[in-house]
N, C-alpha and C positions, 0 to 999 in steps of 0.2 A: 901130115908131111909125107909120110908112106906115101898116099895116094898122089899128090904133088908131085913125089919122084919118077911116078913112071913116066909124066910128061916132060918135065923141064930136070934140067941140071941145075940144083942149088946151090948159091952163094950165101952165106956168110957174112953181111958187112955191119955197117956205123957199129951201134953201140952193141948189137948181143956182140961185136968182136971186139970191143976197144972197152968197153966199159961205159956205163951211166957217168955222163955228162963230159967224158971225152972224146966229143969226136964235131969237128968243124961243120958247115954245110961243105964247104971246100972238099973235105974228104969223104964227105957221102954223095956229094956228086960224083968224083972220081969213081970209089969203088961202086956204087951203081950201074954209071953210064953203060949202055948198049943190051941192057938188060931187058926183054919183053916183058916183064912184071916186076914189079918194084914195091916190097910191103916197107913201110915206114916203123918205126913206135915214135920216138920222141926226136927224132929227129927232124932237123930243119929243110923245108924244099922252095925258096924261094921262085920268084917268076924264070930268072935265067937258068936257076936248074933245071926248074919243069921245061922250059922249051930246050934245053942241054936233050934232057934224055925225051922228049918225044922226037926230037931232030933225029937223034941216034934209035931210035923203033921202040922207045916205049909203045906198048899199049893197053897197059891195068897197071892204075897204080892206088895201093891203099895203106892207111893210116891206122892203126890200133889203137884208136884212142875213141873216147868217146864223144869229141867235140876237135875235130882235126883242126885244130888252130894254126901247126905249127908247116902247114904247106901254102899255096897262093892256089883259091881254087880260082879265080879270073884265069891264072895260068890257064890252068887244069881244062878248064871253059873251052878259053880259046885253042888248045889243041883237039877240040875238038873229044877228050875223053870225059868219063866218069870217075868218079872217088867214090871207092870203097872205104866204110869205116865201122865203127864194131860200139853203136850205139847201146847205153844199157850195160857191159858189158863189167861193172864194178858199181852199180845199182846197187845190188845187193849190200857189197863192203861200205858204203858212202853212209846209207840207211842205216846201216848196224851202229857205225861209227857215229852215226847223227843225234841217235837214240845217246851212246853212250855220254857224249858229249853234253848232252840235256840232263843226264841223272845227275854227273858229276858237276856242273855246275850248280844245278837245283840244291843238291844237298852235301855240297862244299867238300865232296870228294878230294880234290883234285888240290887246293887251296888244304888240307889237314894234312894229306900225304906227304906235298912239300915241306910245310912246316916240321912234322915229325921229325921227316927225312936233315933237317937242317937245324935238329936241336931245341926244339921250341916243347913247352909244356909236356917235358919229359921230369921222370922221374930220378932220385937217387942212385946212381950206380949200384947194385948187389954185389955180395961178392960170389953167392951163386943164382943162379939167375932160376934154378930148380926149385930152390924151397920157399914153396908159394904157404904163405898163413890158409888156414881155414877160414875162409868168406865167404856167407850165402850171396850177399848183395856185392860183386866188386862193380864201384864205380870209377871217375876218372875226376876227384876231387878234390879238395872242394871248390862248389861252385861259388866261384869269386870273379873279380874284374881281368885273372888271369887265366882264366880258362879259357880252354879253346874251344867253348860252346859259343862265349863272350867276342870272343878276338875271333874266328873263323867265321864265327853265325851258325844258324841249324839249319837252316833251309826250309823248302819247301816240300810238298808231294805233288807229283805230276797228277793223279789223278782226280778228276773236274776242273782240271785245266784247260786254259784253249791256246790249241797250237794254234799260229799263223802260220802257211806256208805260200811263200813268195816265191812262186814258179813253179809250179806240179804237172813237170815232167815224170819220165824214169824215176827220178830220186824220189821228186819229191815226192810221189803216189807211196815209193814204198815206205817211207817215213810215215808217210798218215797213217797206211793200215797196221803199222808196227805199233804205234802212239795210240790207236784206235785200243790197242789192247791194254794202255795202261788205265784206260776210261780217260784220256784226254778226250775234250771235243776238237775235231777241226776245221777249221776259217782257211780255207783257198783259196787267194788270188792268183788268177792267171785269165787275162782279159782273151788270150788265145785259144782259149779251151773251151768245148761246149761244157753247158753247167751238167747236163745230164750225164756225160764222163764223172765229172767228179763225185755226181750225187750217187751213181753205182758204188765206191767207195764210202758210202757212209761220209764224206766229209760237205761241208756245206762251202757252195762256191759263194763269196762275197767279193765287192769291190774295195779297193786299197784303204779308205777310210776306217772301213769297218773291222778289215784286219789289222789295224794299226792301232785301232782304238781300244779295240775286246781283250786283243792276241797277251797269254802271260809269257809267250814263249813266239819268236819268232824264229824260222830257220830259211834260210836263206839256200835255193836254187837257181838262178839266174843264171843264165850264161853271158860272157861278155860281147856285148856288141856295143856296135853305135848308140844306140838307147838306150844300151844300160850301164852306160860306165859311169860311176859316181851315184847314179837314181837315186839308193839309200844314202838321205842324207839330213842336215838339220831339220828339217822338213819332215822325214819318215819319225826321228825322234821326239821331234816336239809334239807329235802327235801321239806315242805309243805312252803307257802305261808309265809313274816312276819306279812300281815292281817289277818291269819288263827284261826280259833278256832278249841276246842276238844271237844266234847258233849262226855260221858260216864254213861251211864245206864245200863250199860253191867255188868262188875266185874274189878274191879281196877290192879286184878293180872294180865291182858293182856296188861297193860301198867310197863314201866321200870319207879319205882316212882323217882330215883334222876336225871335221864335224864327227865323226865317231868316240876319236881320242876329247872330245871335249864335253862330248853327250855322256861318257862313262866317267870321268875325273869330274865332272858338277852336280852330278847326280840326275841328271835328266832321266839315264834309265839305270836299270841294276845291276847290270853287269852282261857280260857276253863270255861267248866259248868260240876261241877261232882254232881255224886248222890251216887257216893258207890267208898270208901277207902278198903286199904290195913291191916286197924286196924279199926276197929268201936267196940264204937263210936271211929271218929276222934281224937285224944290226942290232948289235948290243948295247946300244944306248934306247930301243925303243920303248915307251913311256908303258907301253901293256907288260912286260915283266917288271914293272915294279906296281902292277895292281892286284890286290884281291882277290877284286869282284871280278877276274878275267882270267877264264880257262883257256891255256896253249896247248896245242899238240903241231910236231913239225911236219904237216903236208903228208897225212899217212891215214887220210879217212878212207879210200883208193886202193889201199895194198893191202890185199891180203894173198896167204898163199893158192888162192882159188883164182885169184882175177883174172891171171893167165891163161889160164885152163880155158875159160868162158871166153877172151880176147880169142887166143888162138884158134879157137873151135870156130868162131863166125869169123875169118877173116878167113881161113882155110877153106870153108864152105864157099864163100868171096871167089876164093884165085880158081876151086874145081869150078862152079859155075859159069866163070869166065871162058876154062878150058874145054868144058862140054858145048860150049855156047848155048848156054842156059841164063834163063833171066836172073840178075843178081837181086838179092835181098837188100842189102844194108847202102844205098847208095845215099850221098849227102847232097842235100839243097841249101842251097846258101841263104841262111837267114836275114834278115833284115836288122 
């Protein structure tokens, strides 16, 4: 930003001024307009605003995000500019989160926690909680039909497992080589990618069948488009394993939500670990918090306090390149 300043006069606006999820496209078009560079985060830029501010002299506008969903690049197009955007950019956090998402369902983490947390297979109050008996062995018993080895389950171990990864981009490469370390195998579909990328990773590229069929663990990267909204669906489940899980850190829309809610409540597969729905927040009547076999976390595989750092760094690099008239790195092509 230092070096930003000595060219341009900064503003301030949408949400670092208003705050996370208060701010209109209406009022980021206003405080935008007439501005020669325009960085986004999570804000909205439909087609009328994009030709609002190239009428009025935009000419660089870019998006911190890893998959700029939330502008019109046809807009974008037809003015005649490029988008910047800051792909990769929470890889890292998504991958960590992805992992942890895998152990805690695997070995019912997340499903014990709760329960403790809400009174379940607890013990007699103490009156002091200091004067523990002499115990070589303390165990958590006894083992009966109420314990919570019984009632939660034990789980499994990831290692000689086989991951499925559905889409190995960014994320999903760094999931493999993380997985790679637990001695998981990995099964990669991605019909987009040369096999020989993937096989430099140690993972083995396969078609959908065979991911579908082997995989003990699928995780889900996909980005949404036209051909992939719903794809996972009756169809991906009746084909995978009945031990099978779904990790999702991706976006909800590339799963078919009543075939999923139906494929986990019949047992077709064993459970999943989601991080991001089809409505957020989640609506309190949704059928996955009253499941088991199904890890939540609310839309926070993405934040960590590094993301920024790494956003801000390649979007800054962005607007100087722009202003030295230097080729830019991070420009977006619009997918199909």
């Amino acid at each position: 930003m230092d070096e930003i300043k000595k060219s341009c006069d900064v503003s301030i606006c949408g949400e670092l001024k208003h705050g996370k999820g208060n701010v209109t496209e209406e009022m980021t078009r206003e405080e935008c307009i007439g501005n020669e560079i325009i960085v986004l985060g999570d804000e909205i830029a439909g087609a009328d605003t994009i030709h609002a501010w190239a009428e009025a002299g935009m000419r660089f506008i870019g998006v911190a995000k890893g998959t700029p969903v939330t502008v019109d690049f046809n807009a974008i197009q037809e003015a005649g500019l490029e988008l910047s955007y800051t792909p990769g950019r929470n890889r890292v956090a998504v991958a960590e989160f992805t992992i942890g998402l895998m152990i805690a369902a695997a070995r019912r983490i997340a499903a014990a926690t709760v329960g403790l947390h809400q009174g379940e297979h607890l013990g007699e109050p103490m009156k002091d909680i200091y004067d523990v008996p002499e115990v070589k062995n303390v165990i958590w018993g006894p083992l009966d039909e109420n314990h919570p080895f019984t009632d939660y389950g034990i789980g499994f171990e990831m290692y000689g497992k086989k991951l499925g990864i559905a889409g190995y981009g960014a994320i999903g490469r760094e999931v493999a080589v993380r997985a790679e370390a637990f001695g998981m195998k990995i099964l990669a579909y991605d019909p987009y990618l040369p096999a020989d990328k993937i096989r430099a990773d140690g993972a083995e590229p396969v078609d959908l069948d065979t991911m579908l069929t082997e995989s003990d663990i699928i995780s889900i990267h996909l980005p949404v488009l036209p051909s992939t909204k719903g794809i996972v669906n009756r169809d991906w489940f009746n084909k995978m394993k009945p031990t099978a899980y779904v990790v999702n850190t991706a976006r909800a829309a590339v799963i078919d939500q009543r075939d999923f809610v139906e494929a986990l409540q019949n047992g077709t597969i064993a459970g999943a670990a989601m991080d991001v729905y089809w409505k957020e927040p989640i609506p309190a009547n949704h059928p996955f918090l009253k499941m088991r076999n199904v890890t939540l976390t609310p839309h926070m595989a993405g934040l960590t306090t590094d993301v920024d750092n790494w956003s801000g760094t390649m979007m800054g690099d962005e607007v100087l390149a722009y202003l030295n008239k230097e080729p830019r790195k991070y420009l977006w092509k619009i997918k199909k």
